[in-house]
C-alpha positions as CSV (number, residue, x, y, z in Angstrom):
1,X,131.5,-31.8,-35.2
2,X,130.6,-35.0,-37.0
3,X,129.4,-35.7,-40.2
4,X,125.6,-36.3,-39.3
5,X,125.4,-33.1,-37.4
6,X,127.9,-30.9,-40.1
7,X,125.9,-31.7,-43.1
8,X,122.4,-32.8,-42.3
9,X,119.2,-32.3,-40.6
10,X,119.0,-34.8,-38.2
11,X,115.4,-36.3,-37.1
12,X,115.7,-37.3,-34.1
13,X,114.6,-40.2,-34.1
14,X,116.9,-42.5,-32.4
15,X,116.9,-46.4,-32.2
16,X,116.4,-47.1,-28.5
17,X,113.1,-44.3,-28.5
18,X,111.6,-45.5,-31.7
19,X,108.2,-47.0,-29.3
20,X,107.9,-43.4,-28.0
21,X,106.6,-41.8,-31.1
22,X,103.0,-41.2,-30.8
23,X,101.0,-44.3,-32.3
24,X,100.6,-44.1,-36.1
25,X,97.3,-42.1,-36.3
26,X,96.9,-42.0,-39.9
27,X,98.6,-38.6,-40.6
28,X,100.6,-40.3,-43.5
29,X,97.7,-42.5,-44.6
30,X,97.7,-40.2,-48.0
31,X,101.2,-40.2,-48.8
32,X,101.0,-44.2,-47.9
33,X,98.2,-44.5,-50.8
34,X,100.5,-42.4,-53.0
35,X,103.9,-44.5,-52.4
36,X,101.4,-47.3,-53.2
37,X,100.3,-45.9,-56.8
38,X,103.7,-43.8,-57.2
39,X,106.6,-46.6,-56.8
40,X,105.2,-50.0,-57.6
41,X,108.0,-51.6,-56.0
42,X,107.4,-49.5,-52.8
43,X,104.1,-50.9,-52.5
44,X,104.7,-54.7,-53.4
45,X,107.0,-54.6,-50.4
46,X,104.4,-52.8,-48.0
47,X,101.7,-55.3,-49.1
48,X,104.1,-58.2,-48.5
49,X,104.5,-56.3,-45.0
50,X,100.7,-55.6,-44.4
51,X,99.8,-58.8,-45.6
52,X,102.1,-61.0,-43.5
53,X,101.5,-58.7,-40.1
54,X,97.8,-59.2,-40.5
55,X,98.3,-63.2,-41.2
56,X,101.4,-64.1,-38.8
57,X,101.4,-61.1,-36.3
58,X,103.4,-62.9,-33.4
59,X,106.1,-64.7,-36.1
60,X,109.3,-63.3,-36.2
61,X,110.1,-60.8,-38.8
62,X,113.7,-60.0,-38.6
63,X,116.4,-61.3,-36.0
64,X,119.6,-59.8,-36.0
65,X,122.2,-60.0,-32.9
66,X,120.8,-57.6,-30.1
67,X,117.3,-58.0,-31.2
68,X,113.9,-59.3,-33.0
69,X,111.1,-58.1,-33.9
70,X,107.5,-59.7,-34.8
71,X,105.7,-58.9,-38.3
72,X,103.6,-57.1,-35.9
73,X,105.9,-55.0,-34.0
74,X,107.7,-54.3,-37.6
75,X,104.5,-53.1,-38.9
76,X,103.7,-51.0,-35.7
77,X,107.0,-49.2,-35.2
78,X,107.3,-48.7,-39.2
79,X,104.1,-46.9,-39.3
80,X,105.0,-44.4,-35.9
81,X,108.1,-44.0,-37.6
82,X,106.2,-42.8,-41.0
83,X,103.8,-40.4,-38.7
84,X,106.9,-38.8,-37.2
85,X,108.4,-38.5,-40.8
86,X,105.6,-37.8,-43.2
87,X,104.9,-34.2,-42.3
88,X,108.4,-33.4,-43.1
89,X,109.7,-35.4,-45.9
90,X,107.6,-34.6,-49.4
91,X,106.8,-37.6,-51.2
92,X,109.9,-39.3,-53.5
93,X,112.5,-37.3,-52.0
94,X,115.4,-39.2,-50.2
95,X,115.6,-39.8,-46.6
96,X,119.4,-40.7,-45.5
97,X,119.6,-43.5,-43.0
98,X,122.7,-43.1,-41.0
99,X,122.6,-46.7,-38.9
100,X,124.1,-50.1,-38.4
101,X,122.1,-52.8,-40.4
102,X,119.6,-54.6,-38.4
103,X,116.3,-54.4,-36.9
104,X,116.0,-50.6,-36.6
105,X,117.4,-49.9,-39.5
106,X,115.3,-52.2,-41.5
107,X,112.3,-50.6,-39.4
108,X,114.0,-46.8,-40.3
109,X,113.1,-48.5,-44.1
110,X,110.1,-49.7,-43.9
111,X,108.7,-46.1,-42.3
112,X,110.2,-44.1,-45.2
113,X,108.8,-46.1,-47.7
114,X,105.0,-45.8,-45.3
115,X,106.0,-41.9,-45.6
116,X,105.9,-41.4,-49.4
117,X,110.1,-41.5,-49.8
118,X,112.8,-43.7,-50.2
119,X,115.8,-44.3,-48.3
120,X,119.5,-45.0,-49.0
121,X,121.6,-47.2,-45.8
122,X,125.0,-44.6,-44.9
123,X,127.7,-47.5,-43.6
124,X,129.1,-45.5,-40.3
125,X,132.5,-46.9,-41.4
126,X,132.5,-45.0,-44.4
127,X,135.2,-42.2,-44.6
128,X,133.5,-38.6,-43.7
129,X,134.5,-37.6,-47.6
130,X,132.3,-40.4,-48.8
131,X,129.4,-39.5,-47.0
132,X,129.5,-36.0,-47.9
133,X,130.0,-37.8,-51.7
134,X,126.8,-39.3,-51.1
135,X,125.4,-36.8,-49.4
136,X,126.0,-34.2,-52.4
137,X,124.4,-36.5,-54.8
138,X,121.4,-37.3,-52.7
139,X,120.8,-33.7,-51.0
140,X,118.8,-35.4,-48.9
141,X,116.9,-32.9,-45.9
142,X,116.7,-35.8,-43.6
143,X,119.0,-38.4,-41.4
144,X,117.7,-40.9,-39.3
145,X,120.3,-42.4,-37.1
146,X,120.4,-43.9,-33.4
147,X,121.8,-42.8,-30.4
148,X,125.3,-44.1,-30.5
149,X,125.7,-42.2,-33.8
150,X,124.0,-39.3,-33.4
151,X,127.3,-37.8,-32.6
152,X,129.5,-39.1,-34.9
């Protein structure tokens, strides 16, 4: 059994089903007003989000090799994402992310921050003692991971 399974509780919430999660609906609208008043730097990089989605929706956001997303779609996917996570993350407590850097990942980001909690990037390539290091230090409730990881 890998480390992701072993030592966390995984959200399922994998990369390649991230536009399944029921549309944002406002169920973390509170905890997005708190991360807002709570971690200034939390909501200086949401604003910049919110604020560039509403004036260049269709620009690209972030390109990385196997994908891009617009300001839009980052804004869109970050907020399902926060829906799915708010209800079980309480606000300022960690939320691992257990994923290659890149456009999911950065999305996986930008919802935890929507949700009320901050995030901290596991490398995959990291030894399994290092991530139960980290893991010990964080005691973080939460993984989100994708699909090709989910196992490891």
């Amino acid at each position: 059994m890998g480390i992701v399974n072993s030592a966390f509780k995984i959200l399922k919430l994998f990369a390649d089903n991230f536009l399944r999660i029921s549309p944002y609906n406002g169920q973390c609208q509170s905890k997005m007003q708190n991360s807002f008043s709570s971690f200034p730097m939390a909501a200086t990089v949401l604003r910049y989000l919110e604020e560039s989605a509403a004036t260049y929706p269709q620009k690209p956001a972030v390109i990385d090799e196997h994908q891009q997303c617009t300001y839009q779609e980052l804004r869109t996917t970050s907020r399902r994402i926060a829906s799915a996570l708010a209800p079980k993350v309480e606000r300022g407590t960690p939320v691992m992310v257990y994923m290659e850097k890149g456009v999911d990942a950065l999305t996986v980001f930008f919802g935890t921050l929507y949700a009320g909690s901050f995030y901290s990037l596991l490398n995959p390539e990291l030894p399994k003692s290092r991530l139960e290091q980290i893991q010990s230090v964080l005691q973080a409730h939460i993984v989100v991971t994708s699909a090709d990881l989910k196992d490891a």
